[in-house]
N, C-alpha and C positions, 0 to 999 in steps of 0.2 A: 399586472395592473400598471405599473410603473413603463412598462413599454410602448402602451397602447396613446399614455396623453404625451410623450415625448414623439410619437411619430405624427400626432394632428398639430403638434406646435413647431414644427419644421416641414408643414404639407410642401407640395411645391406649389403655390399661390407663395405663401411665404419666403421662398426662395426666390422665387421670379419676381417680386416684388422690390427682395432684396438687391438682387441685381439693376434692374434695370433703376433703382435710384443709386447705385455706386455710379453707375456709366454716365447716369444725367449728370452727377456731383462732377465727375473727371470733366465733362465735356463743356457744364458751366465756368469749370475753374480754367481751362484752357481756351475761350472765349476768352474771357478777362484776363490773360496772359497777354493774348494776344490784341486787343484792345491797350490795353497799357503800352504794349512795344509800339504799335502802329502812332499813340500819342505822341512820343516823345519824340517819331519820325517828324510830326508838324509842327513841332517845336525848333525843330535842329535843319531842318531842313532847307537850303538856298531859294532867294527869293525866285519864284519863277518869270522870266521874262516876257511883258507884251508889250504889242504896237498894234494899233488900231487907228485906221482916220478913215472918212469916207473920200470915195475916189470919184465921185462922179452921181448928179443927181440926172436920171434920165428920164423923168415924169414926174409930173407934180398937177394930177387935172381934176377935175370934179365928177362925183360916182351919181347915179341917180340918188335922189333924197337931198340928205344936205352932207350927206358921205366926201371926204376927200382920201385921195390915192396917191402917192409918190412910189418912185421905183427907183432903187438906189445899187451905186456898187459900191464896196469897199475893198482895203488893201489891209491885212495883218500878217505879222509876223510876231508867231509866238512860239515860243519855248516851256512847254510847260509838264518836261520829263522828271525836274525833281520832285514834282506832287506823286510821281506814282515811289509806294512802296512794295517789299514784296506781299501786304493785306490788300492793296488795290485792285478790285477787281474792273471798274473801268471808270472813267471822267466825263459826264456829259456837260458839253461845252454850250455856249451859246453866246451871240450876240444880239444884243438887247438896244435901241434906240430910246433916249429919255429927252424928254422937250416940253412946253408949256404952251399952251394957247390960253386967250382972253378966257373960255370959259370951262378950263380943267387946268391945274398948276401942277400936278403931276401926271405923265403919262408917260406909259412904258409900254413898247412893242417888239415883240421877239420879230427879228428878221433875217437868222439862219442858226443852226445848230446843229452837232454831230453827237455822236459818241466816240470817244477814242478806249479801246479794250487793251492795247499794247503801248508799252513805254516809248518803242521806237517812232509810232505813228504819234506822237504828243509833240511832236516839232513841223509847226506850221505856217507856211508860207502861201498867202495868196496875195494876188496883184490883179486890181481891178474885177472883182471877184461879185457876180451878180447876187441880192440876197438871195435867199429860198422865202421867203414870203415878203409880200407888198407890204410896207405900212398904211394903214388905212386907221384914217379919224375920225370919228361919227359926227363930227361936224364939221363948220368951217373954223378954219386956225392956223392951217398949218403954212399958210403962204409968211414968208419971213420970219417962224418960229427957229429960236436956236436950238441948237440941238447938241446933243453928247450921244456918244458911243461908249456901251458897257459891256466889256467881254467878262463873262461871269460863266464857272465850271466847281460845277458838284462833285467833289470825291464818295465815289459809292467804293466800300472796304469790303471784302468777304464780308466778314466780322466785324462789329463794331460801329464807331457811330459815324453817319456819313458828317460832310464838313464841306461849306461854301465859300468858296473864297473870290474876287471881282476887281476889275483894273476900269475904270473910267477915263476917257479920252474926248478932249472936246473935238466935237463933227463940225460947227460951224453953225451957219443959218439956210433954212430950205430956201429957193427960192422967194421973190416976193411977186410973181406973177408967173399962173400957169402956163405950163409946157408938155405940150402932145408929146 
């Protein structure tokens, strides 16, 4: 009798149950190992270098509606090899345009962005460098609005928790009267 309830209280459900919460425990507690190490890397780690100005506005004209459209180049030079650790899995960068017209005080438009996956490709150099997307503002504003440049890059980790970090540069003022 004694044989019969000792072998249902070790079936293999119970085993397999047992196991695979030891392997989640190991794999939880090495996550947070590794999460912890990746911290103290952003803590300790050199400020990363940027430079950003715009190089040149090459359009600045009216869309159908009351849309406006500027087309712009820029020039950066960034260094931004000390963000990666050996947790980083890649950095997705981007440069951001912020400026203010009469009837919106904040606005913000993505007008290029990569991902970088490798430490070595994190040192970046463009000169006169065309966006990958137009700025465009649903209405009219943008003739003599000032303008800033924001290079901002998300650390995505294996593991762990990702982390945003941003250099602001002032751009100037758009033109004050459109240009074909």
């Amino acid at each position: 009798m004694g044989g019969s309830s000792s072998s249902s209280m070790h079936s293999w459900m119970h085993r397999g149950n047992t196991l695979i919460t030891f392997f989640g425990t190991v794999a939880a507690v090495l996550c947070l190992a590794t999460t912890l190490t990746d911290l103290r890397h952003v803590y300790t780690m050199p400020d990363p270098q940027a430079s950003v100005s715009l190089a040149e506005v090459k359009r600045l004209a009216p869309m159908t509606g009351s849309k406006e459209q500027a087309t712009l180049t820029f020039s950066m030079d960034a260094d931004l090899r000390s963000v990666f650790s050996w947790n980083t899995k890649q950095l997705f960068l981007f440069l951001q345009a912020e400026y203010s017209t009469p009837d919106s005080t904040v606005n913000q438009v993505v007008l290029w962005d990569t991902i970088i996956q490798q430490k070595e490709k994190a040192r970046i150099r463009l000169k006169n460098h065309k966006t990958k997307y137009s700025l465009i503002h649903p209405s009219k504003g943008l003739k003599g609005a000032p303008m800033n440049l924001t290079l901002v890059w998300h650390v995505m980790p294996r593991v762990g928790f990702m982390y945003t970090q941003s250099r602001t540069f002032p751009g100037g003022r758009l033109p004050d009267k459109y240009m074909q």
